[in-house]
N, C-alpha and C positions, 0 to 999 in steps of 0.2 A: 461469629459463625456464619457462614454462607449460606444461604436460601435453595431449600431444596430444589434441584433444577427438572421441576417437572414441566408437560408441556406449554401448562396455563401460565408458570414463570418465567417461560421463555418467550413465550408471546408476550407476555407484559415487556419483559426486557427490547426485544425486539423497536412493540411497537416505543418504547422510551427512546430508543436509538435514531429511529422514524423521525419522531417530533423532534429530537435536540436537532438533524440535520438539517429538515426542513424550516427552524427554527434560525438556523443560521443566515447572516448578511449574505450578497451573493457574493459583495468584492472577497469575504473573507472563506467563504467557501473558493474560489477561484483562488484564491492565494496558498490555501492550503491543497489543493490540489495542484498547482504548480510542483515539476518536481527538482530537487535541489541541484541537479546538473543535469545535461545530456545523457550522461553515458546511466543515470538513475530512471531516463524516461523509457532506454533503451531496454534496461533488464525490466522494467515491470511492463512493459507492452509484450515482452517475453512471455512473464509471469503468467501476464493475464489473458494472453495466447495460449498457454499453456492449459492454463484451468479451464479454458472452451474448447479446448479440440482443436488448434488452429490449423488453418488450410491456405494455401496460398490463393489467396485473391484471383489471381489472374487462370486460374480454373475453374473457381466454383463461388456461388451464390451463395452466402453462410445466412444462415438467418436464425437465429436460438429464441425460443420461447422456453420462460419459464413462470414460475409464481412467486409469488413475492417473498416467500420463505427462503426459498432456496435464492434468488437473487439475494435478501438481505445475508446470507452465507457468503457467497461470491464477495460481497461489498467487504463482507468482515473479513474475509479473508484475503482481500486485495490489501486495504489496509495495514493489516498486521506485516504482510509482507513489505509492504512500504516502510511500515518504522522499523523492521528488523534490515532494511536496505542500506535506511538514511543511517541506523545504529553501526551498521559496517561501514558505510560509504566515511562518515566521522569517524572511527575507527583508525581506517586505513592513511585519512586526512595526517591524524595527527603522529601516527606510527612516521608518516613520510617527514614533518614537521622535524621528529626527533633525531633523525636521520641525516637530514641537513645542518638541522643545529651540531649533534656531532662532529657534522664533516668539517665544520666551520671550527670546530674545535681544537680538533685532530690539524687545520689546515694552520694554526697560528704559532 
């Protein structure tokens, strides 16, 4: 059964999330933030333009303050969208895979 998600267990969970990142190597944090193609780094800059209000640079000065709650949100939900990204991006990989192999089938 799941733990009632009141505020004090969300702030536990929170700060748990906190300490496993900070807790992490930095090569392996940088490895894991690498993202698995171009066109992956392209939609979550998107993404994550999206979730801030983006504005085009070359007009305006952006500068966002927040607390650490709501950024640990942004994070989690930057995230999320990443492995639901990499889960299509793989996806779409292997759909293309079967397709060829197909054609290779159909071509003999």
């Amino acid at each position: 059964m799941e733990p009632t998600m009141n505020p004090q267990n969300l702030q536990e969970r929170a700060d748990s999330l906190w300490n496993y990142l900070q807790s992490l190597d930095a090569e392996v944090v940088a490895r894991l933030s690498r993202p698995a193609s171009p066109e992956m780094a392209i939609v979550m800059e998107r993404h994550i333009g999206n979730l801030l209000g983006y504005l085009p640079p070359e007009g305006f000065e952006v500068s966002i303050t927040t607390n650490r709650e709501h950024l640990g949100r942004l994070l989690a939900s930057a995230m999320m969208s990443g492995y639901f990204l990499r889960g299509a991006e793989q996806r779409l990989e292997f759909e293309r895979s079967l397709q060829a192999a197909a054609q290779a089938e159909d071509s003999k």
